[in-house]
Steps between C-alpha positions, in 0.01 A plus 500: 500500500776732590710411231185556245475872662859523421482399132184714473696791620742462272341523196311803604797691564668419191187554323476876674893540427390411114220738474694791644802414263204543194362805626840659473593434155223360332563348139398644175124347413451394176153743338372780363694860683356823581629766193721673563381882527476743238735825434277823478455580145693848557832347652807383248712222633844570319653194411794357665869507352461091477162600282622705275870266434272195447226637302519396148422785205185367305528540145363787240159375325536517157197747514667703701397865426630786755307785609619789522418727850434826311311409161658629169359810313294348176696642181354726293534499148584856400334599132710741296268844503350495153612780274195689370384393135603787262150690329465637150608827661806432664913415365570136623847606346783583769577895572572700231853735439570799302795613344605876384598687169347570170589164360374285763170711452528449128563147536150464698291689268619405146262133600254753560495695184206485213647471189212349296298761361685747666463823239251387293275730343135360656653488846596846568666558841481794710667816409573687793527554871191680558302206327691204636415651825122569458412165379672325794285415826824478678873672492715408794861539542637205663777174444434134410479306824399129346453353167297170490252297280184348486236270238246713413276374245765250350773732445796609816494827554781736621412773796681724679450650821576817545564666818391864483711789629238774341150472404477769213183450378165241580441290791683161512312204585751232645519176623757661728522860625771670366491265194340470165491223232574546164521235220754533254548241337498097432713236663515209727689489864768289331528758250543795782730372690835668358326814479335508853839451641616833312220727505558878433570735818419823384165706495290463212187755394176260402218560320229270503171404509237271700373132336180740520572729274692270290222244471141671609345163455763252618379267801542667903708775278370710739687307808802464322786598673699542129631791361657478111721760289309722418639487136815243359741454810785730339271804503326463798821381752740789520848462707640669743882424481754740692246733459410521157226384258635192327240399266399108418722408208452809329685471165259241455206766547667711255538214224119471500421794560737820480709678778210776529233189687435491837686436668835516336589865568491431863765247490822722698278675663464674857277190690367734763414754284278284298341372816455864596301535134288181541419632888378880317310300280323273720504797756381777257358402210129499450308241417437704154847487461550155510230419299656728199860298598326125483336629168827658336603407170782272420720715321822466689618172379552296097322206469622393248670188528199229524696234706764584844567126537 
């Protein structure tokens, strides 16, 4: 009996021994742990130098398509500014020159001179200052500024524009102020070129006449903005060259004519003195006056050679 206590007691202290050895380091139990808890969202856990040696670089998808931080500015395709279309009225042809002296003057205005015709008996010309004068709408002093050409009715024809230092007599009507047109000839833009690039300097006196008065029933005559010679170019363009009158060509004149036609005997002349004669006549003269000049007879000149060209 005692030694059945004995036994008994035994085991029940090694069996409280054992259980206090367990509670003291108990050993891992196989099942499911608690997770583990999460970082707030805000906080960055750096990662350690062993991290950052070990971790291996993953490789660049073949899609791979950076982006930049600050987008790109879209580019703009930049149009050329478009250079206005050139009208019926205006020189597509570069700037003109001019060039000085009697022969580059004669040079310009021998293409311009009428020789068909010229001195034949049924087309008498005018005869005198006084008359050249009263049948003009419009006598201005002034210099050739551009020479250019354009298709009218089939045919290229010449203009000039002339850019007016003295308005002797009329009103001009302009497609630019201080400007009037004045045809002159025929001729395309190819043709011009040469002489655009050496246009006469000096002052020239002009006589001429509105597409009006030239052709009463032409279409929009009325609007025109084109003046012609009032008679053939070498009587109604006189040159002002140093100061004197040098007169289109005039040995010509004379040939079909004589030296006594207008206007011949003003060739050498004083060029402000016979501006100061066409101002007293546009000045003084009455309108009787005038009319008796337009109507004058032709008695000044010889016609008779039948043919100047």
């Amino acid at each position: 009996m005692v030694l059945a206590r004995l036994i008994a007691g035994v085991v029940m202290a090694v069996q409280v021994v054992g259980c206090a050895y367990f509670g003291v380091n108990p050993s891992p139990t196989v099942g499911p742990q608690s997770p583990a808890p999460s970082a707030p969202a805000s906080a960055s856990v750096p990662p350690t130098p062993m991290e950052t040696a070990t971790a291996a670089p993953s490789e660049p998808s073949a899609s791979f398509d950076p982006t930049p931080s600050v987008p790109s500015p879209t580019a703009t395709l930049v149009q050329p500014t478009p250079q206005p279309t050139p009208s019926g009225d205006s020189s597509p042809l570069p700037s003109p020159s001019h060039s000085q002296g009697l022969a580059a003057s004669n040079r310009f205005w021998e293409n311009w001179y009428d020789t068909c015709w010229f001195g034949a008996a049924v087309f008498p010309i005018v005869s005198s200052l006084e008359e050249i004068t009263s049948q003009s709408d419009l006598v201005v002093r002034g210099t050739i500024s551009d020479l250019y050409s354009r298709r009218t009715v089939g045919w290229d024809v010449a203009y000039v524009t002339i850019s007016i230092a003295e308005v002797l007599k009329g009103d001009p009507v302009s497609r630019e102020a201080g400007t009037v047109e004045a045809q002159i000839g025929f001729g395309s833009s190819a043709d011009l070129d040469e002489l655009r690039s050496n246009l006469p300097v000096h002052d020239h006196l002009w006589f001429l006449v509105h597409e009006s008065t030239r052709d009463p029933g032409g279409y929009l005559a009325e609007e025109s903005k084109t003046y012609y010679p009032t008679d053939y170019q070498q009587v109604s363009v006189l040159r002002d060259i140093g100061g004197t009158v040098e007169v289109i060509m005039p040995e010509a004149i004379a040939n079909a004519y004589s030296r006594r036609q207008f206007p011949v005997p003003l060739d050498g002349t004083s060029f402000e003195e016979l501006i100061d004669r066409v101002r007293q006549l546009t000045d003084g003269a009455s309108a009787a006056a005038q009319l008796r000049a337009r109507q004058s007879p032709h008695g000044a000149g010889d016609t008779d050679r039948f043919f100047a060209c």
